[in-house]
N, C-alpha and C positions, 0 to 999 in steps of 0.2 A: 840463105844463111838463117839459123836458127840462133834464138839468143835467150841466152836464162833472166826467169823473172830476178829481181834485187835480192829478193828474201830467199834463194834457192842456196846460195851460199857454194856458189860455183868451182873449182879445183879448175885453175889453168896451168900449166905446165910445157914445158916446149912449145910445142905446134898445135895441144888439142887443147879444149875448153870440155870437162864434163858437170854434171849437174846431175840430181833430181827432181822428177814434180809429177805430182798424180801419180808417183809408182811406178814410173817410166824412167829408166837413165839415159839422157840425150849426152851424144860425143859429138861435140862441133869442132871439126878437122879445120885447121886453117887454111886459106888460098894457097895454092902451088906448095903444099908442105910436100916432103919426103918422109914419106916414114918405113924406115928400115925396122930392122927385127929389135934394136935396143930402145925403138920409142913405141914399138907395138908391147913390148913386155914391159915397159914405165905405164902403157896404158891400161895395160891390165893391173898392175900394183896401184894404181889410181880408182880404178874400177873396185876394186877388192876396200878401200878405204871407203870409199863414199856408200857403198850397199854391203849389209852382210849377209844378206840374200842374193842369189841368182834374182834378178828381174827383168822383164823386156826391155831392149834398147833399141834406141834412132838415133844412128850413125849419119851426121852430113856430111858427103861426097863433096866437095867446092871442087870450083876450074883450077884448074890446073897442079890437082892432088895429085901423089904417085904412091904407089906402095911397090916393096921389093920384094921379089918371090919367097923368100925367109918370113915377114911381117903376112903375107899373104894365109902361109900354111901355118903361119901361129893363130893368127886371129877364127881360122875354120876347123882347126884341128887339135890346136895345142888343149891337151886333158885338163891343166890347173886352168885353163882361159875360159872351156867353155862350158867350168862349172862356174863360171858368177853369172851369164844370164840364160834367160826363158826362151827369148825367139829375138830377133834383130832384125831392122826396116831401113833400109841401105836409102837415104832421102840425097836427092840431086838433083839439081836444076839446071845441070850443063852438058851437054852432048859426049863430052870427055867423062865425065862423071857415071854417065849410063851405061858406058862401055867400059869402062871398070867395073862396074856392081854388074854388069851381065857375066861379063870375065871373071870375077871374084866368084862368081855362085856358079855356074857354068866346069870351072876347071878346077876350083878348090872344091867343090860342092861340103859347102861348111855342113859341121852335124847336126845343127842347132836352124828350126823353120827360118827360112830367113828370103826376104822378098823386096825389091825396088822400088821406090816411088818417087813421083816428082811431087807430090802434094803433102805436105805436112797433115793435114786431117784427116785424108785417107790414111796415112802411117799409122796414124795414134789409131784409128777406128780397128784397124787390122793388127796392131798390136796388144791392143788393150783385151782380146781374150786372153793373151799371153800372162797376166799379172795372176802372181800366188795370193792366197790367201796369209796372211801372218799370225 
C-alpha cells in the first residue's frame, strides 16, 4: 500500500485515493474494490482535476482488486483517459494483483508505455523519464 504525504492534498473518492508529488500522479486502489466502468470514468474525472497535464502515473494493484472488462478497455483505450497521462506503473504486491496487471497489459495492451512492479522505487525510477517539462 502506497500512501500520500499530508501536504499532497490527496482526492479520495469511492474506492480510490489519488495524489500528486514530484510530478507523479499515484492511484491508490482500495482492498478487494470493484471497479466497474462508472468508477473507472469518476477516475479519470478525478485525474483530470488534480493535473492539467497528461503526467506519469502509479497505479496500486491491492489483494483482492477486480476490474470489469468495460473499466479495463476504458482505462487502456478510452481517447479522453489516455490523454491525461505520459506512461503508467501498475505497482503490487499480491500474487492476484500481478495476474491482473499481466492480464490488463497482455489483453488490453493499453496505448500508453505501461509496465509492472512490485517495488515502489523501481516504479518511480522507471517512470520518472516519463515526466514533461512545464
Amino acid at each position: 500500500m502506497i500512501k500520500p504525504k499530508e501536504d499532497s492534498n490527496p482526492i479520495t473518492f469511492s474506492q480510490q485515493t489519488i495524489w500528486i508529488e514530484n510530478g507523479i500522479m499515484y492511484i491508490q486502489i482500495a482492498e478487494n474494490a470493484v471497479i466497474n466502468i462508472e468508477e473507472a470514468k469518476a477516475s479519470s474525472k478525478y485525474m483530470k482535476e488534480v493535473s492539467k497535464q497528461p503526467i506519469p502515473i502509479i497505479v496500486y494493484y491491492p489483494k483482492g482488486h477486480t476490474q470489469s472488462i468495460e473499466a479495463r478497455n476504458f482505462y487502456a483505450k478510452d481517447p479522453e483517459h489516455i490523454k491525461l497521462y505520459t506512461a503508467c506503473a501498475l505497482l503490487t504486491d499480491s500474487p492476484m494483483g500481478k495476474v491482473l496487471a499481466n492480464f490488463f497489459m497482455g489483453f488490453n495492451k493499453p496505448l500508453k508505455p505501461t509496465r509492472m512492479f512490485t517495488d515502489l522505487e523501481a516504479a518511480e525510477k522507471w517512470i520518472d523519464s516519463f515526466k514533461t517539462e512545464n
